[in-house]
C-alpha positions in Angstrom: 0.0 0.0 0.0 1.4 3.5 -0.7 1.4 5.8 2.1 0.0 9.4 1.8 3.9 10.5 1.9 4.7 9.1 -1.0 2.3 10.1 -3.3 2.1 13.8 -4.7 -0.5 16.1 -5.0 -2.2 15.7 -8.2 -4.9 18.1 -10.5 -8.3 17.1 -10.1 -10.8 16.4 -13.0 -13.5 19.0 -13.8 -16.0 16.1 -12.7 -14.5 15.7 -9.0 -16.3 15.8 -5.8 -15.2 15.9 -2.3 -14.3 12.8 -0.2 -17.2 11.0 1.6 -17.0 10.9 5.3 -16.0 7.1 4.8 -13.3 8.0 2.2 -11.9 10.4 5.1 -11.8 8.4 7.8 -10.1 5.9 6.5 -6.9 8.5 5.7 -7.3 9.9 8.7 -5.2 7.6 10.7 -2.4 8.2 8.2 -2.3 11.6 9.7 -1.1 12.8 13.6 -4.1 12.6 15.5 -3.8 16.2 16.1 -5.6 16.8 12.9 -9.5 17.5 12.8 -11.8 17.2 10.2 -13.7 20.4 10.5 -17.2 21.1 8.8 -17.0 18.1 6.6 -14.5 20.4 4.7 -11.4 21.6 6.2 -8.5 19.8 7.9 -7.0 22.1 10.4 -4.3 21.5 12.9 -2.6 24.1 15.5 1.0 24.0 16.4 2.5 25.8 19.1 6.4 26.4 18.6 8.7 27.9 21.4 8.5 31.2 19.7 7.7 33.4 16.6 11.3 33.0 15.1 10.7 29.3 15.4 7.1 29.1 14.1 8.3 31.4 11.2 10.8 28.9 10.2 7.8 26.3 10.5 6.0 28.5 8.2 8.2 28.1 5.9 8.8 25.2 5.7 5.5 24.6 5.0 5.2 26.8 2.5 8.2 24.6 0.8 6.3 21.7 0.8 3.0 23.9 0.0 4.6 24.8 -3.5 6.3 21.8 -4.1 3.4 20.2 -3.8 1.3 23.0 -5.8 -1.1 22.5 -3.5 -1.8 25.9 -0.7 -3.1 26.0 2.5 -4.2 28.5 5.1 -2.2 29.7 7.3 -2.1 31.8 10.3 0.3 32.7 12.7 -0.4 34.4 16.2 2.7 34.5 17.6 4.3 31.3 18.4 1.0 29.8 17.6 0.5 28.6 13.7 -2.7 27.0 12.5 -2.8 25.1 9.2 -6.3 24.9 7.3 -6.4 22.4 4.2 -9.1 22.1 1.5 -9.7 21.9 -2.2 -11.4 25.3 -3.3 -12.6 23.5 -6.8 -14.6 20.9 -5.6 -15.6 22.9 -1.9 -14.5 20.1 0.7 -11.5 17.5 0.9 -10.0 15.8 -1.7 -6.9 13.4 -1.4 -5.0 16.5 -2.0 -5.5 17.2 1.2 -4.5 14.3 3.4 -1.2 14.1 0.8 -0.2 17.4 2.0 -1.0 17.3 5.7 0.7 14.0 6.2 4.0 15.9 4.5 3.5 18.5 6.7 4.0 15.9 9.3 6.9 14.2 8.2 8.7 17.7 7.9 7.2 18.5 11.6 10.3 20.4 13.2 
């Protein structure tokens, strides 16, 4: 089985539709637990980092894997405190897109 980390983000087809709630939870687990499924169409998590310098540099990071990836997320920092928000605007929810990104964003997790 290929793990989310290995695949890469990919363009959808103009017929796509979000993930079910069944298709989510089984990627789910592939993810750090401190991820939530949010509104049947956002996966957020919140890190807190020792300080901004450092959650700047996590930022950034992100933003790496973000472009690499061609896939963007949202992404607010208060402080120390940097909350990620992933979803595919074309189809309005999740799409595999999604999980891919966030479990990269784990692997990369400073």
């Amino acid at each position: 089985m290929t793990t989310l980390t290995e695949k890469e983000c990919s363009t959808l087809p103009t017929d796509a539709v979000p993930l079910t709630s069944d298709e989510m939870q089984k990627l789910l687990p592939q993810l750090d637990p401190q991820w939530e499924i949010v509104d049947q169409t956002k996966l957020v998590r919140t890190y807190t980092r020792k300080d901004f310098i450092t959650a700047m540099m996590f930022v950034n990071i992100v933003a790496s894997i973000a472009e690499n990836e061609n896939h963007h997320p949202h992404i607010t920092i208060n402080f120390n405190i940097v909350t990620i928000k992933l979803s595919t605007h074309a189809i309005n929810g999740l799409s595999e897109n999604d999980f891919i990104l966030a479990a990269k964003i784990d692997k990369a997790d400073i």
